[in-house]
C-alpha positions in Angstrom: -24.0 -22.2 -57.9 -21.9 -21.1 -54.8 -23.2 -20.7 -51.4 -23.8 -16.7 -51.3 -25.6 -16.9 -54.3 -27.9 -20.3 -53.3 -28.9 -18.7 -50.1 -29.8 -15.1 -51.9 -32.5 -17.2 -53.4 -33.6 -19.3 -50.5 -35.3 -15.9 -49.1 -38.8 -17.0 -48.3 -39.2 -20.0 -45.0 -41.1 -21.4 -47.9 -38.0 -21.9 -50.7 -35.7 -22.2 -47.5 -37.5 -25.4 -46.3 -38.4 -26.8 -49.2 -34.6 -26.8 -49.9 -33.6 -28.2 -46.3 -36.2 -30.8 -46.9 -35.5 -31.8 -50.2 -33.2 -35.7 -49.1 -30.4 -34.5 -51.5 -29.6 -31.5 -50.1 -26.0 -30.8 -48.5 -25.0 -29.1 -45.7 -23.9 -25.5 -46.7 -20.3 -24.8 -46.5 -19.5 -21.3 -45.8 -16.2 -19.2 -47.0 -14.2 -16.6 -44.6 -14.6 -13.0 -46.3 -11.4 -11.5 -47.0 -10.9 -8.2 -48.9 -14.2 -8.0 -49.8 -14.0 -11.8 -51.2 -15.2 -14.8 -50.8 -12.2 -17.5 -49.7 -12.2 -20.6 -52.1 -13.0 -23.6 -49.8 -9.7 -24.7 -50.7 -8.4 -22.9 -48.2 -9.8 -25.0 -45.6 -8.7 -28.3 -44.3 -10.8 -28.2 -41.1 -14.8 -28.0 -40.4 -17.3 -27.1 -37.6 -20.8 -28.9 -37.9 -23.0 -26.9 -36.7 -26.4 -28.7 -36.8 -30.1 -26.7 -36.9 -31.3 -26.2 -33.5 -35.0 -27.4 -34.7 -34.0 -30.9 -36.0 -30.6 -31.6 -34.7 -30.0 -32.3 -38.5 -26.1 -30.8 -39.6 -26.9 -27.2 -41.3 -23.8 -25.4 -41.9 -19.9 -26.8 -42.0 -17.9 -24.1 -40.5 -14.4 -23.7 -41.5 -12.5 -24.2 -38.5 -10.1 -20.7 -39.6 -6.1 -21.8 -39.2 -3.8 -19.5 -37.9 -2.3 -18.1 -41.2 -5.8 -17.4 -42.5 -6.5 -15.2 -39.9 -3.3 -13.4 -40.1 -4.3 -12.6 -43.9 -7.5 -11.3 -42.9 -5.7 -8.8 -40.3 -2.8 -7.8 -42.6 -6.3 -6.9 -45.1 -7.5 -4.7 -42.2 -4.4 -3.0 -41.5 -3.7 -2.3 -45.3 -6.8 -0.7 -45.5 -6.9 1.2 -42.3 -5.0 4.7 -43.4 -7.2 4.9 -46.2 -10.3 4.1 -44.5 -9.8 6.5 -40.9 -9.1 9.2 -43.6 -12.1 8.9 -45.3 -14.9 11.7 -44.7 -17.8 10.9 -42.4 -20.3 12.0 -45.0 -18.8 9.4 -46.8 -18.9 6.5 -44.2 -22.1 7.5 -43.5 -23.5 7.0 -46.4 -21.5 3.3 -46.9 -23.5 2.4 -43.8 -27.1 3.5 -45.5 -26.5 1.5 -48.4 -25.8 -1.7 -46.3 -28.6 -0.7 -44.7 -31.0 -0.1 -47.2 -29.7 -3.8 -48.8 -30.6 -5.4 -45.2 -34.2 -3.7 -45.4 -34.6 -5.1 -49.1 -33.3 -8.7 -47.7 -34.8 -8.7 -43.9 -37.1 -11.5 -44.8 -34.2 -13.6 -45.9 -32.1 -12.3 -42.6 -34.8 -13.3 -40.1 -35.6 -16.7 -41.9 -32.0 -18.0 -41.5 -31.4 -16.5 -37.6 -34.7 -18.3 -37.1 -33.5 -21.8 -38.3 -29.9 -21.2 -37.5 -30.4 -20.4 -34.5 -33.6 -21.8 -33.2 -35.7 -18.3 -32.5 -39.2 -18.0 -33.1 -39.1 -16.1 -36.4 -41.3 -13.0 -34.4 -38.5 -12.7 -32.2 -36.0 -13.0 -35.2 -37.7 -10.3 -37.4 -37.5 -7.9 -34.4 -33.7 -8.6 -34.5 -33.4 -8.1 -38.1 -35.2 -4.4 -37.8 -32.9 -3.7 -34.8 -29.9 -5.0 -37.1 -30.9 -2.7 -40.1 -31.3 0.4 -37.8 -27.7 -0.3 -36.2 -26.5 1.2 -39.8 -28.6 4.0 -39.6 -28.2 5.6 -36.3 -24.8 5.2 -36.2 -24.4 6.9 -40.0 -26.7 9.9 -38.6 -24.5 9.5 -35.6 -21.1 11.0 -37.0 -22.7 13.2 -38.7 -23.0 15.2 -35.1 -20.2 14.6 -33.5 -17.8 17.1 -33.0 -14.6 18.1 -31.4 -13.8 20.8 -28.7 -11.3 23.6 -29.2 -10.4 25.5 -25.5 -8.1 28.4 -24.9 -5.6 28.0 -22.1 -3.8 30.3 -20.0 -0.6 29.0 -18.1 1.7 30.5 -16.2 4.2 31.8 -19.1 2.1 31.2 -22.6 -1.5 31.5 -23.5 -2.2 27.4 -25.3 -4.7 26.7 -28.1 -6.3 23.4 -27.0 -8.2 20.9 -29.8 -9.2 17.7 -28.3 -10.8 15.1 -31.2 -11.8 11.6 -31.4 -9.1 9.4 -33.2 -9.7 5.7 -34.4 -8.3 3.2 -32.3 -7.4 0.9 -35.5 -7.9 -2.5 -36.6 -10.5 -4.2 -34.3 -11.7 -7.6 -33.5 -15.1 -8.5 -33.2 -16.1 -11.7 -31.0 -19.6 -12.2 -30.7 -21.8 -15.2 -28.8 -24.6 -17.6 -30.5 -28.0 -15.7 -28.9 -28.1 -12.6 -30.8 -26.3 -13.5 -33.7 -27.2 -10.7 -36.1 -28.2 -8.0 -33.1 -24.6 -8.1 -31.6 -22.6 -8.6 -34.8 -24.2 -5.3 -36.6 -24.1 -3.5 -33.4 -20.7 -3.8 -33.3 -19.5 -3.7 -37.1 -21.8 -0.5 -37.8 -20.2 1.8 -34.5 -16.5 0.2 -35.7 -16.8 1.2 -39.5 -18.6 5.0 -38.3 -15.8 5.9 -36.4 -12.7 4.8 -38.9 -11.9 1.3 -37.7 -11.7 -1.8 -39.6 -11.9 -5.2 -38.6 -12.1 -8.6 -38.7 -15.4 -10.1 -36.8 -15.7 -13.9 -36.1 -19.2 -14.8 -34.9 -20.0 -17.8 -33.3 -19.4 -21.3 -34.7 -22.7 -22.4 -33.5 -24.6 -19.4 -35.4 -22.3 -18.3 -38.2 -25.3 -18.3 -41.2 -26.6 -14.3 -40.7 -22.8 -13.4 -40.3 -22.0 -15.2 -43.5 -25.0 -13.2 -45.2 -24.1 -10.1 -43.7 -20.5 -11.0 -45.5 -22.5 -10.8 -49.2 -24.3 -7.3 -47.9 -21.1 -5.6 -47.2 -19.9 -7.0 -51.0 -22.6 -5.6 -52.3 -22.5 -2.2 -50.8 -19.1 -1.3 -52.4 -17.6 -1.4 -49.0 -13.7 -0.8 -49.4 -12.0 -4.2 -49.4 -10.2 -5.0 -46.2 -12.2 -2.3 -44.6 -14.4 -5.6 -42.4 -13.5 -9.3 -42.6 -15.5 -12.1 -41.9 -13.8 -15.1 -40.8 -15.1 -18.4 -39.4 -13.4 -20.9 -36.5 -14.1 -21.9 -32.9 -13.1 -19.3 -29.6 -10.3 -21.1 -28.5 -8.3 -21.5 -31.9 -9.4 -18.6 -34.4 -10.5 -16.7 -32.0 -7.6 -16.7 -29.7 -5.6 -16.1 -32.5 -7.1 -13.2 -33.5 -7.1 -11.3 -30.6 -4.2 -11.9 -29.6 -2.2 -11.0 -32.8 -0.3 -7.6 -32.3 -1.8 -5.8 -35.1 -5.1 -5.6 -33.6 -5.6 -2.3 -31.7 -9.1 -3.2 -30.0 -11.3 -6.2 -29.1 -15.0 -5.9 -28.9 -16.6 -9.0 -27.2 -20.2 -10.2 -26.7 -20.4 -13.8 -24.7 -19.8 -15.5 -21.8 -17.7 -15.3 -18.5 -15.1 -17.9 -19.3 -14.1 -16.4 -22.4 -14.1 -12.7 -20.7 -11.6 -13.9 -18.6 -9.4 -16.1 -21.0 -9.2 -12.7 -23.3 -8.1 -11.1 -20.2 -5.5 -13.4 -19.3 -4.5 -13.4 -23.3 -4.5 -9.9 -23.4 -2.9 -9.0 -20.4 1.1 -8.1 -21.8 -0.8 -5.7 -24.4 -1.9 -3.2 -22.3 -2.5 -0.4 -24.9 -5.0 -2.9 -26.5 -8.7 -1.5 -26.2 -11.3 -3.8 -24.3 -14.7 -4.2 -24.4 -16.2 -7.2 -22.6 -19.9 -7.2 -22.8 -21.1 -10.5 -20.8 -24.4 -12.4 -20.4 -26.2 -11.4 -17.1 -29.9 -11.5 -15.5 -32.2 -8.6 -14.8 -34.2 -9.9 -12.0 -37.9 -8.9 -12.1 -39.4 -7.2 -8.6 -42.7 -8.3 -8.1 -44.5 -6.0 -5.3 -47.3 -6.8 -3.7 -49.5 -3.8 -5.2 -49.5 -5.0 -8.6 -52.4 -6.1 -11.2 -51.1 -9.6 -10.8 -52.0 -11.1 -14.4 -50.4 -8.1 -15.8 -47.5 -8.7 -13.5 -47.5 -12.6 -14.7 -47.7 -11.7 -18.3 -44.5 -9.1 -18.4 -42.5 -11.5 -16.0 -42.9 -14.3 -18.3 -41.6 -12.1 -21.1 -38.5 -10.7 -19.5 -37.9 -14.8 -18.8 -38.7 -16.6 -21.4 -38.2 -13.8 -24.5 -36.1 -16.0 -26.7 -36.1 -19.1 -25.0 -34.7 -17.3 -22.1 -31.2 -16.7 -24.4 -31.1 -12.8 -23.3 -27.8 -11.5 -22.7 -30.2 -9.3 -19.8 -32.6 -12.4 -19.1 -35.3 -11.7 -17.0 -34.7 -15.6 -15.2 -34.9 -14.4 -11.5 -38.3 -13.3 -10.1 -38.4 -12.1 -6.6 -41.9 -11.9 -5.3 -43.5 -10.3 -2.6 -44.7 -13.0 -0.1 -48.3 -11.4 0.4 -49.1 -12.1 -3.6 -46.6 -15.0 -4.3 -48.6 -18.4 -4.2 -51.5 -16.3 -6.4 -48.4 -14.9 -8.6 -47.3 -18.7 -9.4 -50.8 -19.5 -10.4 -51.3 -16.7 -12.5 -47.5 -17.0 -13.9 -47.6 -21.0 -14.4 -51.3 -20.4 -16.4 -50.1 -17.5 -18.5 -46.9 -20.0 -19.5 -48.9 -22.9 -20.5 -51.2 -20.2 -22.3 -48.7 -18.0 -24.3 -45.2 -19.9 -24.1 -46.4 -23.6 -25.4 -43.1 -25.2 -27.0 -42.8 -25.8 -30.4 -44.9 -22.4 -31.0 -43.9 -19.7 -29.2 -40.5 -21.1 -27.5 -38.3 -22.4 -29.7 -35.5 -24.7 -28.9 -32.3 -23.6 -27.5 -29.0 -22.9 -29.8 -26.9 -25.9 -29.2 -26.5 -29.4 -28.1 -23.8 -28.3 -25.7 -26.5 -25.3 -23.9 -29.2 -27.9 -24.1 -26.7 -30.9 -22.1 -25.6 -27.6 -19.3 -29.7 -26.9 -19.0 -30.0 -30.2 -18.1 -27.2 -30.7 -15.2 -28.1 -27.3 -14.0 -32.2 -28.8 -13.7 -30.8 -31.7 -12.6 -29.3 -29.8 -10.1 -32.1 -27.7 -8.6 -33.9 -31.0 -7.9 -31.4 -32.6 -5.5 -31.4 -29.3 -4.6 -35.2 -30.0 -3.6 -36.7 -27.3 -6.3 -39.9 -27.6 -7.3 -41.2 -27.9 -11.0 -44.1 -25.2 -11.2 -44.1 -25.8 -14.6 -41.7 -28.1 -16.9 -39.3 -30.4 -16.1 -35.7 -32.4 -16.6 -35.5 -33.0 -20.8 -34.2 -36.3 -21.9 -30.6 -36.9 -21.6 -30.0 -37.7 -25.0 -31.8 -34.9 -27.7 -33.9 -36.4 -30.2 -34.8 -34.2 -33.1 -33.8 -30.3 -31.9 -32.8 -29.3 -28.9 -36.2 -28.9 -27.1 -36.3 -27.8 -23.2 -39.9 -26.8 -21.7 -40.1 -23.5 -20.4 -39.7 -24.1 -16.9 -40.7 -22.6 -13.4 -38.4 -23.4 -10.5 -39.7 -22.7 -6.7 -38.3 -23.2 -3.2 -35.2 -22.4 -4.4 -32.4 -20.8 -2.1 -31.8 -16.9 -3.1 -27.9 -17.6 -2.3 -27.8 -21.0 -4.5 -25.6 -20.7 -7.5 -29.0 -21.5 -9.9 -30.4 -17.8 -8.3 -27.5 -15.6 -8.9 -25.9 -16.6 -12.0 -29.5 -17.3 -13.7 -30.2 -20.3 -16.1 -29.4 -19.3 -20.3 -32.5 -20.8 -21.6 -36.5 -21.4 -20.9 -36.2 -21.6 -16.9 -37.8 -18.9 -14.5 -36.4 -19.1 -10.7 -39.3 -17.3 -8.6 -38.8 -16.4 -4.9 -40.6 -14.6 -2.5 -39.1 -11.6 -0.4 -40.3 -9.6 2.2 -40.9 -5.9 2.3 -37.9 -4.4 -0.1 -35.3 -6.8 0.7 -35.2 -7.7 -3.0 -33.8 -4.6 -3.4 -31.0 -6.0 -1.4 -30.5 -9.6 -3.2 -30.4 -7.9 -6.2 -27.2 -5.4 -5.4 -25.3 -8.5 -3.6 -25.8 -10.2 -6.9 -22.6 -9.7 -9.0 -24.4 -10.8 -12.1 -27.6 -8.8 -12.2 -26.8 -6.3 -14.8 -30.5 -4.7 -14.9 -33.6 -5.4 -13.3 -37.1 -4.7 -13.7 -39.1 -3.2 -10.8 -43.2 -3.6 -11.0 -45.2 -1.6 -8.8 -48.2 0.4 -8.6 -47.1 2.6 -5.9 -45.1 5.4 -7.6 -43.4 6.5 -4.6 -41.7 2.9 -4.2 -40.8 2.9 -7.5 -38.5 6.0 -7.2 -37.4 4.8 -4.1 -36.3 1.1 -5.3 -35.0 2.4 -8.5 -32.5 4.8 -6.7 -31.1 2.2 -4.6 -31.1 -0.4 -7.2 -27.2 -1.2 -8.6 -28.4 -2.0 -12.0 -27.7 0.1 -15.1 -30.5 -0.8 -16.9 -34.0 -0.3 -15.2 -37.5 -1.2 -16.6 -40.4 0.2 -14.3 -43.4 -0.9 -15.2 -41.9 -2.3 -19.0 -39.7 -4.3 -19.9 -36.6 -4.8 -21.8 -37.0 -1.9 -24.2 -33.8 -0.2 -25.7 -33.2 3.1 -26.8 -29.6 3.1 -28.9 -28.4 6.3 -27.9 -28.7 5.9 -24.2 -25.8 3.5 -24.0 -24.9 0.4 -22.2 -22.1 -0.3 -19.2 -21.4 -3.4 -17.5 -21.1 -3.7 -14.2 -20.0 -5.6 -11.5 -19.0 -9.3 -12.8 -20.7 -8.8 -16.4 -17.6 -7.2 -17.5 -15.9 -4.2 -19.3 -18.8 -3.2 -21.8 -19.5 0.3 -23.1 -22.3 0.5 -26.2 -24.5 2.6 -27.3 -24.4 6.2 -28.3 -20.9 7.4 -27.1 -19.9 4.9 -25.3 -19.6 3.3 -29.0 -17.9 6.0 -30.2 -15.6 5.7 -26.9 -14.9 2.1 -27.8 -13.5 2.7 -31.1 -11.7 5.6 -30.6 -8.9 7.3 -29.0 -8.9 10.7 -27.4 -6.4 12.4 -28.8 -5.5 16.5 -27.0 -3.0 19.0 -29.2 -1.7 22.3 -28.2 -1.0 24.9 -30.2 0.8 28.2 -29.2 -1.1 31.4 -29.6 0.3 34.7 -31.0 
């Protein structure tokens, strides 16, 4: 039996960890999707571990994609490009329901495997899997409506017919980082293959399982061959080679600052190449001093410690209002130990190499003279999973490097302020991306919503997202536009024709 197969069957937690416990059972070894196939494993000489977060026990061998594989898989994307941007909405449209509609019939299976591979709480994992599913369907609804604009113009000498339409950019690559596997990979596939594009998506090595499953969807749906690839490898190898090959028109990038900024030196000759560099950042979480402070507690700890705090818009920073902050630690510490116990509710974090850059970075705030609300410094070497206590940090410095770039797992930073001068940290803080403003006083929270930098603002809620209303980086979280038409601006071209008029 080969590995798509197995794991179609393995779609309960109760068949999936029977399986993983059973002592003779192997690692699974997953195959790059080409053309709408499954690679033999032949085809690769070099492999990724990629242990389960939960045990530390190896899970998945990765192949580690060489440089003529991923060549293959773009020369399949362009091949099927003309035939594919040609291809009637209605048409695409209803490609993307039927994937859909195969997700919804397999979400159980979906959310089990991002749960294990991964390390989320299966909750959290099922509300990723909906969001994954509905991807599909908003954006096949999506084209549906969009439309292009004919103008008439009058120049000096000849009256111009003006069309202006939306044109594919081409063949795209899809890069995507280990914390929202499934979320990020179908947000970005499902706008690519609405608007005419193909690709060729690598996920991340450390999470590659729902992308491999996703692979045997997209089979299954009849979806042209060539029209999306799935390959596997590590950033700097496969995925430098990918995005730097000349046949790809367009990069689409979910992850971290280093890598931003390596595809930006990578990229930098091809200048007609599309961007879009979507990075991690924090969404600090005002606390004022009119609030209903266990309700306060309760959404703080969300925005903070949602998914074991692996957020690309982590609520880790809380600034506080001095006249409610020692009661707010009480009520925030309690509400922790109550509703985020480890093990339970907080899962472990993704990777050996997050859980050893938690550690230096905790290790950190206490020279640093932090103190542990709640939590504290995890064992140096990880014994079975890669386990970190949701953590509360205090007395930390508002200008120290563990405040404004934010911790990527289970630690809260929480530090007082004085009148609206959070409003102030926040906008000096290139890596606050959104933030989340709770107050009572309805007045204030026009005011500090106005003057807030952020693009994405929760008053009174938190972290909600609506897909059409879009997405843009700012400041140091990169080049990102999602969502809505900012999608539809990533993966296409403006394109204006004039036409003479007798």
């Amino acid at each position: 039996m080969d590995t798509p197969e197995l794991l179609w069957q393995l779609d309960t937690m109760g068949r999936a960890m029977q399986y993983l416990d059973t002592s003779k059972s192997e690692p699974f070894s997953l195959q790059n999707f080409i053309g709408n196939q499954f690679l033999d494993s032949a085809h690769t000489s070099e492999w990724i571990d990629s242990p389960a977060p939960r045990s530390g026990n190896l899970l998945l061998k990765v192949p580690r994609s060489p440089a003529n594989v991923v060549d293959y898989a773009i020369n399949v994307a362009h091949r099927a490009f003309t035939a594919w941007s040609q291809t009637p909405f209605q048409v695409r449209g209803l490609i993307l329901l039927r994937i859909a509609s195969i997700m919804e019939d397999k979400k159980d299976m979906f959310a089990i495997w991002e749960s294990i591979d991964q390390g989320k709480a299966i909750g959290r994992a099922q509300l990723e899997v909906d969001y994954a599913i509905e991807h599909f369907r908003y954006f096949a609804t999506y084209i549906l409506h969009d439309e292009s604009a004919a103008r008439l113009h009058k120049g000096a000498a000849e009256r111009t017919l003006m069309h202006k339409q939306r044109v594919p950019v081409g063949v795209c690559a899809i890069v995507v980082s280990s914390n929202m596997p499934i979320y990020l990979l179908t947000l970005k596939i499902a706008a690519c293959l609405a608007f005419g594009c193909t690709g060729v998506a690598k996920p991340s090595e450390r999470t590659s399982m729902t992308a491999f499953l996703l692979a045997e969807v997209l089979r299954q749906a009849e979806l042209p061959p060539g029209v999306m690839n799935i390959i596997f490898g590590d950033g700097p190898g496969t995925g430098s080679t990918l995005i730097c090959s000349p046949r790809i028109q367009g990069v689409s990038f979910s992850g971290g600052t280093e890598t931003r900024i390596q595809i930006r030196k990578d990229t930098a000759p091809d200048i007609g190449k599309h961007l879009c560099l979507g990075l991690r950042g924090i969404s600090p979480t005002l606390v004022f001093g009119d609030v209903e402070i266990e309700q306060a507690a309760s959404a703080a700890a969300y925005a903070a410690f949602e998914n074991s705090g692996q957020l690309c818009l982590s609520g880790s920073l809380i600034y506080v209002h001095r006249s409610i902050y020692n009661l707010f630690l009480h009520k925030l510490k309690t509400h922790i130990q109550d509703h985020y116990r480890l093990h339970i509710e907080v899962g472990p974090v993704v990777s050996k190499e997050r859980y050893a850059k938690i550690r230096s970075l905790l290790i950190q705030a206490r020279e640093e003279n932090a103190m542990f609300v709640t939590g504290d410094i995890p064992k140096e070497v990880p014994k079975n999973g890669f386990w970190v206590s949701p953590t509360v940090l205090s007395n930390v410095r508002t200008d120290s490097r563990l405040a404004r770039e934010g911790i990527l797992g289970p630690v809260a930073i929480v530090c007082p302020f004085d009148d609206e001068e959070a409003v102030r940290l926040c906008n000096d803080n290139p890596n606050a991306v959104g933030a989340v403003v709770l107050t009572d006083d309805l007045r204030r929270m026009s005011r500090v919503t106005e003057h807030l930098g952020a693009v994405l603002m929760w008053a009174n809620c938190c972290l909600g997202r609506e897909f059409g209303a879009g997405f843009n980086d700012i400041r140091a979280t990169g080049l990102g536009r999602e969502g809505g038409e900012h999608s539809r601006d990533e993966f296409t071209r403006l394109q204006i024709k004039h036409f003479p008029v007798y």
